[in-house]
C-alpha positions in Angstrom: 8.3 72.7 100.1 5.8 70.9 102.2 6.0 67.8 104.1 3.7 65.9 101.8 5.7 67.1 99.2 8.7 65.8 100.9 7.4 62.5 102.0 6.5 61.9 98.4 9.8 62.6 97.4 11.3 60.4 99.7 9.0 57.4 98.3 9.9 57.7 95.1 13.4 58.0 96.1 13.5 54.7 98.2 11.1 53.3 95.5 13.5 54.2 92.5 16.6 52.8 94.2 14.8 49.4 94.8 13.7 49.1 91.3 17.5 49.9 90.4 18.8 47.2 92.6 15.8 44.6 91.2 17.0 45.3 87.7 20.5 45.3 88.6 20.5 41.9 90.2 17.6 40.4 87.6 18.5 42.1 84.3 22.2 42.0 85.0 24.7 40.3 82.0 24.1 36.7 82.6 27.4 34.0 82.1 28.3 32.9 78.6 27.4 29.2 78.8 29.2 27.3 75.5 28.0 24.2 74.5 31.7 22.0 74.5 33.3 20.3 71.5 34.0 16.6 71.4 32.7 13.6 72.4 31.2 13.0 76.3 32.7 10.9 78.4 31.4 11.0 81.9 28.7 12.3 83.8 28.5 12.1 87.1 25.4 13.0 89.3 25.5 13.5 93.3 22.3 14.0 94.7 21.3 13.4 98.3 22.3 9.6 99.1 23.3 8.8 96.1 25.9 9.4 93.0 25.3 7.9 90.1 27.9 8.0 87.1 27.9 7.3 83.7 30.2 6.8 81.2 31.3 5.7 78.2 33.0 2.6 76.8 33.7 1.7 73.1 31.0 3.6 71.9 28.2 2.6 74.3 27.1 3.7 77.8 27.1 2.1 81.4 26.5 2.8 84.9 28.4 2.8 87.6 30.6 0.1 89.2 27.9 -2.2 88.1 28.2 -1.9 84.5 24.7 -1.6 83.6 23.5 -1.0 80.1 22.5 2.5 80.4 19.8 3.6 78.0 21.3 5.5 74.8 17.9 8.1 74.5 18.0 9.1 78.6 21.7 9.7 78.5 21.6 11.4 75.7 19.1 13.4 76.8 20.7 14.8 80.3 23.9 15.6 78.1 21.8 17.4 75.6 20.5 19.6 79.3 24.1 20.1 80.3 25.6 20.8 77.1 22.9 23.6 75.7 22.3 24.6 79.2 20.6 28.3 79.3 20.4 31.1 81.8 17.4 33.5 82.0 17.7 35.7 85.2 20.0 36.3 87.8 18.2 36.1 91.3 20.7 36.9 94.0 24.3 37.7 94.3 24.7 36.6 97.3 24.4 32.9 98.8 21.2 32.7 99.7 21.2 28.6 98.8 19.0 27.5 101.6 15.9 29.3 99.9 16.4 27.9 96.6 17.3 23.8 97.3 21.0 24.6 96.5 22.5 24.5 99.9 24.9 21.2 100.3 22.2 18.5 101.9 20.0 19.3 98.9 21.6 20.4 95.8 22.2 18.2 93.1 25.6 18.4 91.6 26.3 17.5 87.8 29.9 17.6 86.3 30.7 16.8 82.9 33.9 15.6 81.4 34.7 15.5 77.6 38.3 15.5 75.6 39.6 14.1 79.0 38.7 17.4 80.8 35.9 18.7 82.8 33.6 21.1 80.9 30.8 21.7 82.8 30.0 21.6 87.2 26.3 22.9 88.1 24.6 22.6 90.9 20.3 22.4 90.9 18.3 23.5 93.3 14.3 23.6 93.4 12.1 24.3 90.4 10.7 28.0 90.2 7.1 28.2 91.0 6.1 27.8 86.8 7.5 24.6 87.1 9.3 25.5 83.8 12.6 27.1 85.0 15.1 25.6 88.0 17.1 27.7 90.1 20.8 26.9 89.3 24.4 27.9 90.6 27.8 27.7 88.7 30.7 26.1 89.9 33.0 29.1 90.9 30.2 31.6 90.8 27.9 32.2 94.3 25.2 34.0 92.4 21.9 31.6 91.8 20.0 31.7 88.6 17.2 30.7 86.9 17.9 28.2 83.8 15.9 27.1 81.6 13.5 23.6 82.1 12.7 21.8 85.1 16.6 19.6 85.4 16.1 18.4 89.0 13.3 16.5 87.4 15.4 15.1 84.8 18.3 14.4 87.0 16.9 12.8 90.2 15.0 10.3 87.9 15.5 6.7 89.4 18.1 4.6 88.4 16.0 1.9 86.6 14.8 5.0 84.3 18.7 5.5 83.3 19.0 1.8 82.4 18.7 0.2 79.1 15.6 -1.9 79.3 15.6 -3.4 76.3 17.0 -7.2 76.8 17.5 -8.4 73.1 15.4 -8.0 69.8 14.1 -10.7 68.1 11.7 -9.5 65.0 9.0 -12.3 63.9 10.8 -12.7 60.6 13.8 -13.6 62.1 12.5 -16.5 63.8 12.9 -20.3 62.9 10.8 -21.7 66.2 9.8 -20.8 69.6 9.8 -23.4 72.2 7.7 -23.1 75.3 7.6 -25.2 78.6 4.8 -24.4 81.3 3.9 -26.5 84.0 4.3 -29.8 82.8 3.6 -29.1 79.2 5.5 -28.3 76.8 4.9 -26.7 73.1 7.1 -25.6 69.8 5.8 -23.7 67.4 7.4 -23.7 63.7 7.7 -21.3 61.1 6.3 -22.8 57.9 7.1 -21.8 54.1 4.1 -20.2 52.7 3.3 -21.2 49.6 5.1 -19.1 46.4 1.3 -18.2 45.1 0.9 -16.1 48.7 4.3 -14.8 48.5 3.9 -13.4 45.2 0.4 -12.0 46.3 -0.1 -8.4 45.1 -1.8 -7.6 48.2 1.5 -7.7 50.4 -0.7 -8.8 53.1 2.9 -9.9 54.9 0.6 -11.8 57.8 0.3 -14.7 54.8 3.9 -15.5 54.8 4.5 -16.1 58.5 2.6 -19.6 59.0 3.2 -21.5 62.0 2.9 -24.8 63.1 2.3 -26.4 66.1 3.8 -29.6 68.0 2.1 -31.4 69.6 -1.2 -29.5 68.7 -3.8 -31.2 67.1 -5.8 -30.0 64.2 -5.7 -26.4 62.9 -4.0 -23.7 65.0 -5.0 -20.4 66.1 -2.7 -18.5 63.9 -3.4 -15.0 65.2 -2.2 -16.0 68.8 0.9 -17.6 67.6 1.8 -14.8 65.5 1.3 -12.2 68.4 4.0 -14.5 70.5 6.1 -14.5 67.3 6.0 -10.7 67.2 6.3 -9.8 71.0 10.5 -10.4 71.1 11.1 -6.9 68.9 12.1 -6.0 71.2 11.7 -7.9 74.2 12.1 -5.2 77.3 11.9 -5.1 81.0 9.8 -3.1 83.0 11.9 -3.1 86.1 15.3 -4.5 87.7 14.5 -5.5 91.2 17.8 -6.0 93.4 17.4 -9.9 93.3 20.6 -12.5 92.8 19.6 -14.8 90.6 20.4 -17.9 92.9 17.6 -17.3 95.0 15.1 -17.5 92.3 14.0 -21.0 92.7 12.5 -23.3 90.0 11.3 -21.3 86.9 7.2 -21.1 86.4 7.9 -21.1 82.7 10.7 -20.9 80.1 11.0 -20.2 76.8 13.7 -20.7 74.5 13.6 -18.2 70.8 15.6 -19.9 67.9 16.8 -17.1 65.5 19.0 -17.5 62.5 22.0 -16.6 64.8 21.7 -17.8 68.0 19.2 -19.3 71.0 18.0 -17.1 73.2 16.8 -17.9 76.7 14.0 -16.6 79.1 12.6 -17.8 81.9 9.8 -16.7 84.0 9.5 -17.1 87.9 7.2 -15.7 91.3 4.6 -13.1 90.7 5.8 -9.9 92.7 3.3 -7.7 94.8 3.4 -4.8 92.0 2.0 -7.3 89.0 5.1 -8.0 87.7 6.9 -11.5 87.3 10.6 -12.4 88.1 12.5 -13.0 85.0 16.2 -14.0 83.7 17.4 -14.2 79.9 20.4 -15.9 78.5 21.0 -12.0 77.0 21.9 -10.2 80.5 23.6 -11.8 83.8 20.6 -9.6 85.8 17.5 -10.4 87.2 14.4 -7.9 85.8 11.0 -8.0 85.7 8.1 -8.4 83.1 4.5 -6.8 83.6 2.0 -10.0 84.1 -0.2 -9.1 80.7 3.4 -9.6 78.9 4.5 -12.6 81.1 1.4 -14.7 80.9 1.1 -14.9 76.9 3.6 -17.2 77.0 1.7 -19.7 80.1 0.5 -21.7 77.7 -0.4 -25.7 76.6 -1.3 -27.4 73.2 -5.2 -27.2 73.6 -4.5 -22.9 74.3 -2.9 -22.9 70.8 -6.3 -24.7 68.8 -7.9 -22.8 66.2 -10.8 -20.8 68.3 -14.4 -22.0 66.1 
């Protein structure tokens, strides 16, 4: 037998033992991950900096020490990640964590407790380069694999994106009067009975049954603009929660007090912020937020604003 012959040999060899290794490590039986049975209680993220936990109290979610409202759809959404999490490949056996983001100064640890135990510790590392998987190791296991979705996206999200920005709900129905101070005006506006012939209409245009008056506006009003005030508290959310105490707010710019059939609400509207975005407090959460200025400023304004445009 030659030496070509040989060398050729030899490649194949080397190359057949490389390809058994690959598919050893890559197509090797992957963990049985089982979704868990019973309610969640906790989940608790560590990432670098920062842990942030949730849990859950009488049927409702919070964060941290704090307390905040956290938002039902986003925790629900990371616990639907944990809980049906999926492996696709194995990628090494061995601890190879700096490469893939899972070493300690960068991983991001999740654990998961539910019937009072823990039922799930994983540890995510850096998105694969499809962006669609993440590398991922198991708590117990050193191997690193690929699971399915990009969950260090999901779970370094910031903390305003985990709270529940809705501050109350008010729908336009639901509202006997609106009273608005600005400056050094001030304006109510009134829900008025429409009359039984437009409430029986067969049209169901419902826009003829919420009529609204105005104090102290003279002459007809512009209907259309008080309706879209009436109809902007369903709900009434905030588009950010700056770290501000409310005691260092100052006088309010403008305030506006919502009389429902159950109860007054309060709001009240300070300093423009550099981002476009006004300081704001509510008599429906003890923390300061704040309100885009498009949202804010439909509600700076005086009697001669509210006059039927000709």
């Amino acid at each position: 037998m030659n030496k070509k012959v040989l060398a050729s040999l030899a490649i194949i060899s080397v190359l057949a033992v490389a390809l058994f290794i690959l598919t050893r490590e890559r197509g090797a039986d992957l963990p049985r991950i089982e979704p868990w049975s019973g309610e969640t209680e906790e989940i608790v993220i560590k990432r670098p900096g920062e842990t942030v936990r949730l849990f859950r109290e009488d049927g409702a979610w919070f964060i941290g020490e704090a307390k905040y409202p956290a938002d039902p759809k986003a925790v629900a959404g990371l616990e639907e990640k944990m809980k049906n999490l999926s492996l696709s490949d194995l990628i090494s056996e061995r601890e190879h964590y700096e490469r893939f983001d899972l070493g300690d100064d960068r991983a991001v640890e999740i654990s998961v407790r539910a019937g009072g135990k823990e039922v799930r510790r994983v540890y995510l590392g850096k998105k694969s380069s499809t962006y669609r998987h993440t590398y991922v190791r198991l708590a117990g296991r050193p191997a690193v694999y690929l699971a399915e979705g990009a969950l260090a996206d999901e779970f370094t999200k910031p903390l305003d994106d985990l709270r529940n920005r809705e501050i109350f709900s008010a729908a336009g129905s639901d509202i006997a009067s609106i009273e608005i101070r600005y400056g050094a005006s001030s304006v109510t506006l009134e829900r008025k009975d429409a009359p039984a012939a437009e409430k029986s209409a067969k049209d169901g245009d419902a826009s003829k049954e919420d009529r609204w008056g105005c104090r102290p506006c003279a002459g007809a009003v512009d209907e259309a603009r008080i309706g879209q005030i009436a109809g902007s508290f369903a709900p009434f959310s905030a588009a950010a929660f700056p770290a501000i105490e409310r005691k260092t707010l100052g006088h309010a710019r403008c305030t506006v007090r919502v009389r429902t059939r159950e109860k007054n609400i309060e709001l009240a509207f300070y300093s423009k912020m550099g981002d476009n975005r006004y300081l704001c407090t509510s008599s429906e959460t003890p923390y300061v937020f704040a309100v885009d200025a498009w949202k804010a400023e439909r509600y700076f304004v005086t009697p001669k604003d509210l006059k039927e445009k000709k």
